[in-house]
C-alpha positions, 0 to 999 in steps of 0.5 A: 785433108791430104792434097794428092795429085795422079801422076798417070793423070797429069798432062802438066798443063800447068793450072793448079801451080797458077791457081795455088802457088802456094800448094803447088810448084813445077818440076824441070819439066812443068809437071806439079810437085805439091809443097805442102799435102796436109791441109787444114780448114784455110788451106782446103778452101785456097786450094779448091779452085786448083782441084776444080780446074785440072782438066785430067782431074789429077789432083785430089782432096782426100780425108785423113792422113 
């Protein structure tokens, strides 16, 4: 799985990176950067509640490379 985000969508609030700090981190200004986008198993299942809860729906799980 890959762990995209759509910069169109996103608003910057700021969820993914409180809810997956280890997946996501903040820009200059307070807009995600993924720090980590090809995800195993373990990974997907931490990151899950980050994708859930982006009010945009920016960020993304998306099968294969």
């Amino acid at each position: 799985m890959r762990l995209t985000i759509d910069t169109d969508k996103c608003s910057g609030h700021g969820r993914c990176y409180s809810l997956a700090p280890d997946f996501f981190d903040c820009d200059d200004e307070g807009f995600p950067v993924i720090l980590k986008s090809e995800l195993d198993a373990t990974d997907v299942a931490a990151v899950k509640d980050a994708v859930a809860n982006c009010p945009e729906r920016a960020i993304a799980l998306v099968e294969g490379a």
